[in-house]
C-alpha positions in Angstrom: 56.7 57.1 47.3 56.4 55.9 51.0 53.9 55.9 52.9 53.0 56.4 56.4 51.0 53.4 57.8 51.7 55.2 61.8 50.5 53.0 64.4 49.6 50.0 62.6 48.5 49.3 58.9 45.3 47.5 58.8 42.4 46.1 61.5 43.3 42.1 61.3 44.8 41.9 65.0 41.7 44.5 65.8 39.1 41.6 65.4 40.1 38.8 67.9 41.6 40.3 70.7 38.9 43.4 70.9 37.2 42.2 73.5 40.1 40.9 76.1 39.8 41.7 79.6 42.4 42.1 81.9 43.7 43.6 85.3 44.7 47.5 86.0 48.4 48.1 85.9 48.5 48.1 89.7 46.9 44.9 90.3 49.0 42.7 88.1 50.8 39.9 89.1 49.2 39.7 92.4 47.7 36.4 92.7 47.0 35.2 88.8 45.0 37.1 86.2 43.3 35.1 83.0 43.5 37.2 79.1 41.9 36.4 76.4 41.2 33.2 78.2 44.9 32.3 78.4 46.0 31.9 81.9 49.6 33.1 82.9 50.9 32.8 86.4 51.5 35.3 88.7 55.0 36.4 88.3 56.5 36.4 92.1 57.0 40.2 93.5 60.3 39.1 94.4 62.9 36.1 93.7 66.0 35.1 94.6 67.3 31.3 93.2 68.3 29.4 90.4 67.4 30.5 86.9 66.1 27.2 85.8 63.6 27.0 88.5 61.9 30.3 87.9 61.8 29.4 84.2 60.5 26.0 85.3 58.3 27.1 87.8 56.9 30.5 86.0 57.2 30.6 82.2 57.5 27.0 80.6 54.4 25.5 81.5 52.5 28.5 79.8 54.9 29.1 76.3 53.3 27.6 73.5 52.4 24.3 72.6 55.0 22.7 70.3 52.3 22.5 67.6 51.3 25.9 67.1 55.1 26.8 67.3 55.6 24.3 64.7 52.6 25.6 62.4 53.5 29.5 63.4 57.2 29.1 62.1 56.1 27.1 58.7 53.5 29.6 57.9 55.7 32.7 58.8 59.3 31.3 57.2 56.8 30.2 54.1 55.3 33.1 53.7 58.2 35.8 54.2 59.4 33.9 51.3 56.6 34.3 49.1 55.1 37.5 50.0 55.7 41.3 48.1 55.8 43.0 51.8 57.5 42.0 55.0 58.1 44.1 58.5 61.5 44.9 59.8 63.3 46.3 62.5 63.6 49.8 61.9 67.0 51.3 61.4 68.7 54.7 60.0 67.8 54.1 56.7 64.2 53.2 57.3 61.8 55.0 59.6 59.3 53.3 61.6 55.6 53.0 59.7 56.5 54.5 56.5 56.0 51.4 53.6 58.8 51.7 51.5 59.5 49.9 48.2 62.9 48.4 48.0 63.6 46.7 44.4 59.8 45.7 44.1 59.9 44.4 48.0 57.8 47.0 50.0 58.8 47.1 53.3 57.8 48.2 56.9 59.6 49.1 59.4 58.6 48.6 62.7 59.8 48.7 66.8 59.3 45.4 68.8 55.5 46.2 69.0 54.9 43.0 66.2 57.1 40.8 68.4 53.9 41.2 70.5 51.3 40.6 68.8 52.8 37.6 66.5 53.3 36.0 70.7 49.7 37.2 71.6 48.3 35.2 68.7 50.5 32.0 68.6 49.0 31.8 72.5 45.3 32.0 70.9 45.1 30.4 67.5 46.3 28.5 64.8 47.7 30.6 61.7 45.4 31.8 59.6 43.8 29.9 56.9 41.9 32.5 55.1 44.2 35.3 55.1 46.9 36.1 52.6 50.4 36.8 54.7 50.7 40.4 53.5 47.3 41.3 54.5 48.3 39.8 57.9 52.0 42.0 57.9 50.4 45.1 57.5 47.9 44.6 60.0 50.5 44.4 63.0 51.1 47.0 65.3 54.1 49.1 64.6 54.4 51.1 67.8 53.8 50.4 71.8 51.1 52.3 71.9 48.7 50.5 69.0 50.1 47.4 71.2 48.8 48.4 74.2 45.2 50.3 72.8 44.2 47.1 70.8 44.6 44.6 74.0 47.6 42.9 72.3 49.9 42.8 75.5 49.0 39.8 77.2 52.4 39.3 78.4 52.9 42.7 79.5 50.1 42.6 81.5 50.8 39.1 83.0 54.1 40.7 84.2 56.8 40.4 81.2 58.5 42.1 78.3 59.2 40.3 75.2 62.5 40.5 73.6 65.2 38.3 71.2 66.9 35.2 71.8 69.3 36.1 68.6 69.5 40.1 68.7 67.7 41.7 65.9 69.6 45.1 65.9 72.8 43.6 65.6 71.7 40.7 62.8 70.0 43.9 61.0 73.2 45.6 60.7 75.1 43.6 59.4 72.8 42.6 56.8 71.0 45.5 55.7 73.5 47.2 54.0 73.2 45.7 50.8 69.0 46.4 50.7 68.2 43.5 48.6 64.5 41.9 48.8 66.6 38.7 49.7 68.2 40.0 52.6 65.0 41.7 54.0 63.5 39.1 53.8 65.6 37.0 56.1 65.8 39.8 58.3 62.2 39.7 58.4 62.5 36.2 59.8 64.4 36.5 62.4 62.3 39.3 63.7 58.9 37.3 63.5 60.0 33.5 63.9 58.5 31.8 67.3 61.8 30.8 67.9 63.5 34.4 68.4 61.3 35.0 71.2 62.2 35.9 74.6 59.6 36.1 77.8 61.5 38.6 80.3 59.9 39.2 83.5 59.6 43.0 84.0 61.3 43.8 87.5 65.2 44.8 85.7 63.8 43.8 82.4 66.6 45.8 80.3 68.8 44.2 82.7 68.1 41.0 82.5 67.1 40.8 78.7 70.8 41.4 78.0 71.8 38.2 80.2 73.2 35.8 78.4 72.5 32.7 80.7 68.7 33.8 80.7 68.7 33.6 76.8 70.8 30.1 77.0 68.3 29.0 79.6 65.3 29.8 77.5 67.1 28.3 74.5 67.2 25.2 76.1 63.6 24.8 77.1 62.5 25.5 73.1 65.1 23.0 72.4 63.4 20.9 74.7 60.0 21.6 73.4 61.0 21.4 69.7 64.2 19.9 69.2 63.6 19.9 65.4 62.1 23.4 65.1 65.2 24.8 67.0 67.6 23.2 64.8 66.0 24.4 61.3 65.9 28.4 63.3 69.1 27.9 64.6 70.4 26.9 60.6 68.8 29.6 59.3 70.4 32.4 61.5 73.7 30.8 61.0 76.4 32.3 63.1 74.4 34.1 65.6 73.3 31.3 67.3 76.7 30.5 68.4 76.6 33.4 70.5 74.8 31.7 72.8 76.3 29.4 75.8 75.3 26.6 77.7 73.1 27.2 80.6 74.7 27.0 84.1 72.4 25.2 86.6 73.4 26.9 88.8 73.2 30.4 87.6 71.0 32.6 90.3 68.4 34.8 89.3 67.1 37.5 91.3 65.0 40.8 91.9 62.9 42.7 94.6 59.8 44.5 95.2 61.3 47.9 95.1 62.4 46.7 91.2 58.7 47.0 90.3 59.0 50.8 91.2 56.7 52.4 88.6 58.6 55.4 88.4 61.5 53.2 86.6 60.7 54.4 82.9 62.1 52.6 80.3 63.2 54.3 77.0 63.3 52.3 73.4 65.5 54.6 71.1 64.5 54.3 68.0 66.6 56.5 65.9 70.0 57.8 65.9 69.4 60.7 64.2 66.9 63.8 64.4 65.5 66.8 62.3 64.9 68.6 65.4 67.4 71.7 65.6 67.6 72.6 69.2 71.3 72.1 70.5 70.3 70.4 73.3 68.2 67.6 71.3 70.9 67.1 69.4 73.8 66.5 71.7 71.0 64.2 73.6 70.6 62.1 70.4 74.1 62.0 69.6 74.8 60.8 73.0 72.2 58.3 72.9 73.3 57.3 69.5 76.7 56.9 70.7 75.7 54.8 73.6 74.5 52.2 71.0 71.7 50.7 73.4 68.3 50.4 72.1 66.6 49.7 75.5 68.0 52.6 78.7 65.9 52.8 82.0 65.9 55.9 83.6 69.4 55.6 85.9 71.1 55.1 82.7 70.1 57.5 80.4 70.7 60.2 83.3 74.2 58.4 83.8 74.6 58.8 80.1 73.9 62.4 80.6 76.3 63.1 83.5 79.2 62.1 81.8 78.2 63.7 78.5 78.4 66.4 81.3 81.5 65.8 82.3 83.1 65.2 78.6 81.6 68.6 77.4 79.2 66.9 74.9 76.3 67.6 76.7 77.1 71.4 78.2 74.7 72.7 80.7 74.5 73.5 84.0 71.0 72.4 84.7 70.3 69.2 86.0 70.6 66.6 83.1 68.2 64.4 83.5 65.8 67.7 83.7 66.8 68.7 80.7 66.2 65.6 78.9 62.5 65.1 80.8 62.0 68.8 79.3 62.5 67.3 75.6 61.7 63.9 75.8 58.4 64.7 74.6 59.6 66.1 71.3 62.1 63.6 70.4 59.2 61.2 70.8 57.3 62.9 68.2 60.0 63.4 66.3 60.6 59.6 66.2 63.8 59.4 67.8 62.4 57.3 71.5 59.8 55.9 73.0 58.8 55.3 76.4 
């Protein structure tokens, strides 16, 4: 029988990271802020240049060092492999927190929220020595707001997102299908290995996290950092990683103050289904579903909604994006979003 773990399944990330410190919402990135006693730089209020400065200037200098990336991947590819639980991506199948057993292989599904932590700690520490791996999976948070509550958004407060070099949803697809432990399991890795990971300043996050020259750009600087490390990930995601170009030097990166705006809400969608039977719910899901996107700020889930509008799959005569901030509360309870 599953069972519901909800916003995280043990208190193993409680212990170390109880006691960070860091600055209010409002006064991040403002001159440079110090949590749990690793210091990340300001991120500018506004930029307009080359990609590979920003990254050079901003984000390299503070990833981590090649030997806790090395000793992170070994114990998490190593122990994926050996362990009777992993965490995945959620998807349709599989609903976020409930521990699931899948031909002996119990499973848990998750949202980025372990992407997170996993960063938080290969910043601080060396794997652990005394704990098995599965007691160390179910301890991760499973949802933003466990993230958030135990002090394990370091980056978030310093001013980024986190996201995938090789994308997760789309590697889950086409893998999942079969639900073997095998196949969860490298699944598993390619959600958790150091090398997946993507630091996304948050002005246009969603924006920018889909940019294809700011994934090739970061690429290159873990190549950089661990030519050797890269090459084994890269192996072991197979055709994926040719998704990913070369980076142009000369490729410009921008954003402004006004793309701070804290009014621009982001939504995760996390399911493409619901059990909620109001009409309305359901045409939103369907549209959201449709729209395939797991990550929508607020412009483009109320474009979504225009033209659902317009096509006569989202009938109203309200204002849309009313409508969906009238029900977005219940579709978050029901598991479908986040936000």
């Amino acid at each position: 029988m599953p069972h519901n773990l909800g916003g995280h399944a043990g208190t193993l990330f409680d212990g170390p990271f109880r006691e960070t410190k860091g600055p209010k919402v409002n006064d991040v990135n403002r001159e440079h802020c110090s949590v749990c006693k690793m210091p990340i730089p300001a991120v500018p209020r506004s930029w307009s240049g080359p990609m590979q400065t920003f990254i050079s200037r901003f984000i390299e200098p503070h990833l981590p060092s090649p030997e806790r990336l090395t000793a992170w991947s070994k114990w998490i590819v190593e122990g994926v492999e050996s362990t009777d639980v992993v965490i995945v991506r959620r998807h349709g199948g599989l609903s976020r927190g409930i521990l699931c057993d899948i031909q002996g292989l119990r499973v848990l599904p998750s949202d980025l929220s372990p992407v997170w932590a996993v960063q938080q700690a290969i910043l601080h520490s060396d794997p652990p020595t005394d704990t098995a791996f599965g007691k160390w999976v179910l301890s991760l948070p499973l949802e933003h707001n466990a993230v958030r509550k135990r002090k394990l958004d370091l980056l978030n407060v310093a001013g980024f997102h986190t996201a995938h070099l090789i994308d997760v949803a789309a590697h889950r697809n086409a893998m999942l299908t079969a639900k073997r432990p095998d196949v969860l399991r490298s699944v598993s890795v390619v959600e958790l290995h150091p090398m997946n990971v993507l630091w996304v300043p948050k002005p246009r996050w969603s924006y920018w996290g889909a940019s294809v020259q700011l994934k090739a750009h970061f690429a290159g600087v873990l190549k950089r950092r661990v030519p050797d490390l890269w090459d084994n990930f890269i192996r072991s995601v197979g055709g994926a990683a040719a998704l990913l170009p070369k980076p142009d030097p000369d490729f410009q990166y921008f954003y402004t103050d006004d793309d701070w705006g804290t009014n621009n809400a982001v939504y995760h969608v996390l399911r493409s289904s619901t059990v909620l039977q109001t009409p309305q719910i359901r045409q939103i899901v369907a549209l959201l579903a449709k729209c395939g996107s797991e990550h929508l700020t607020e412009a483009e889930v109320r474009r979504l909604l225009e033209n659902g509008k317009v096509s006569g799959e989202f009938p109203t005569t309200q204002d849309a994006m009313k409508v969906f901030l009238y029900y977005r509360r219940r579709m978050k309870l029901d598991g479908v979003l986040t936000y």
